[in-house]
C-alpha positions as CSV (number, residue, x, y, z in Angstrom):
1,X,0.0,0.0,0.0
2,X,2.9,2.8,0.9
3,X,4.2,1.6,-2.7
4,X,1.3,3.3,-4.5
5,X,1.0,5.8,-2.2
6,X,5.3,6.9,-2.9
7,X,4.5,6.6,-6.5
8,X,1.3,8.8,-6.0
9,X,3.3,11.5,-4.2
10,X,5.9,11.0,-6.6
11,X,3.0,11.8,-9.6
12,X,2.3,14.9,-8.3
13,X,5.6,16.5,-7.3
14,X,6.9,15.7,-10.7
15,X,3.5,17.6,-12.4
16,X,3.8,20.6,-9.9
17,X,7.6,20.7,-10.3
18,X,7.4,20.3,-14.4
19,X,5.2,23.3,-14.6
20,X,7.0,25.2,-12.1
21,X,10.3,24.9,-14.3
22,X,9.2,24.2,-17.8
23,X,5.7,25.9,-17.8
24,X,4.0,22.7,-18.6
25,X,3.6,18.9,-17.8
26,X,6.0,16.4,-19.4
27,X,3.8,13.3,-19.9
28,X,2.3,10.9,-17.3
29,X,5.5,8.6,-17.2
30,X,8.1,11.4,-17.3
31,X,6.4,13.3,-14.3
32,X,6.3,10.1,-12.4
33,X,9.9,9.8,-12.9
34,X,11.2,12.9,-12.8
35,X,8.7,12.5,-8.9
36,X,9.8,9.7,-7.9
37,X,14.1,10.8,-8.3
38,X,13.0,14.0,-7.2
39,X,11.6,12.2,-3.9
40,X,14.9,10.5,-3.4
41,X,16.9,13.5,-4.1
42,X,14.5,16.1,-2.0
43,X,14.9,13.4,0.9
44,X,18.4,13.3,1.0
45,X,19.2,16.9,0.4
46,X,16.8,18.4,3.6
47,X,18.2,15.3,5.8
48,X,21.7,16.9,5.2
49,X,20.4,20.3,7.0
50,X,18.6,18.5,9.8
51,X,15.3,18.0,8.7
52,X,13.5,14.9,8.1
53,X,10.5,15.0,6.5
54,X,7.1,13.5,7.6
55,X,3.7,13.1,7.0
56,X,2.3,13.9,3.6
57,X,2.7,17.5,3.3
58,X,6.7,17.3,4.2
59,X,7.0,14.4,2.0
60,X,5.5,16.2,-1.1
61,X,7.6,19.6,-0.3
62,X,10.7,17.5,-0.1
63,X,10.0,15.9,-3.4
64,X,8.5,18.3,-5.0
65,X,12.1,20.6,-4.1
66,X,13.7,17.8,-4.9
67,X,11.6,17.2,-8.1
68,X,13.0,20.8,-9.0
69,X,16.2,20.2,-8.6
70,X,16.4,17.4,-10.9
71,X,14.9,19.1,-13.5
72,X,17.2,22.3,-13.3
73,X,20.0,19.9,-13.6
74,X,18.7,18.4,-16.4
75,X,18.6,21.5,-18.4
76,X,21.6,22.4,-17.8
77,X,22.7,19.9,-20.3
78,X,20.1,19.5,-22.7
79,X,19.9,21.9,-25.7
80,X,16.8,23.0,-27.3
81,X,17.5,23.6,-31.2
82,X,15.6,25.8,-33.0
83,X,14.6,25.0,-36.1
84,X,13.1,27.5,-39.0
C-alpha cells in the first residue's frame, strides 16, 4: 500500500515541479519519474540540513524541491535547437 502511495506523491511532485520549471507537464511517465528521483533527491538533500520530513505535506515539499532540482540539472545539459 505505501508503494502506491510513494509513486502517487511521486505523480504529483513531478507535475507541480514540471510546470513550475518548464511551464508545462511532461507526460504521465516522465512526471512520475522525474517525482519519484526528485523524492529521493529532495529526501536526502533536507536530511543533510537536519530536517527529516514527515507526513504527507513534508514528504510532497521535499520531493516536489527535490523534483525541481532534478529538473534544473537536467537542463543544464540538454539543448533545445531551433529550427526554422
Amino acid at each position: 500500500m505505501y508503494f502506491l502511495w510513494y509513486l502517487l506523491i511521486g505523480l504529483a511532485a513531478g507535475c507541480i515541479a514540471g510546470l513550475i520549471v518548464h511551464g508545462h507537464g511532461a507526460g504521465f511517465f516522465i512526471n512520475l519519474l522525474v517525482g519519484v528521483i526528485g523524492s529521493m533527491l529532495g529526501g536526502w538533500l533536507v536530511s543533510l540540513f537536519g530536517w527529516i520530513p514527515s507526513g504527507t505535506l513534508g514528504t510532497l515539499l521535499s520531493s516536489i524541491v527535490g523534483a525541481i532540482i532534478l529538473l534544473l540539472i537536467v537542463s543544464l545539459f540538454t539543448r533545445k535547437t531551433v529550427t526554422n
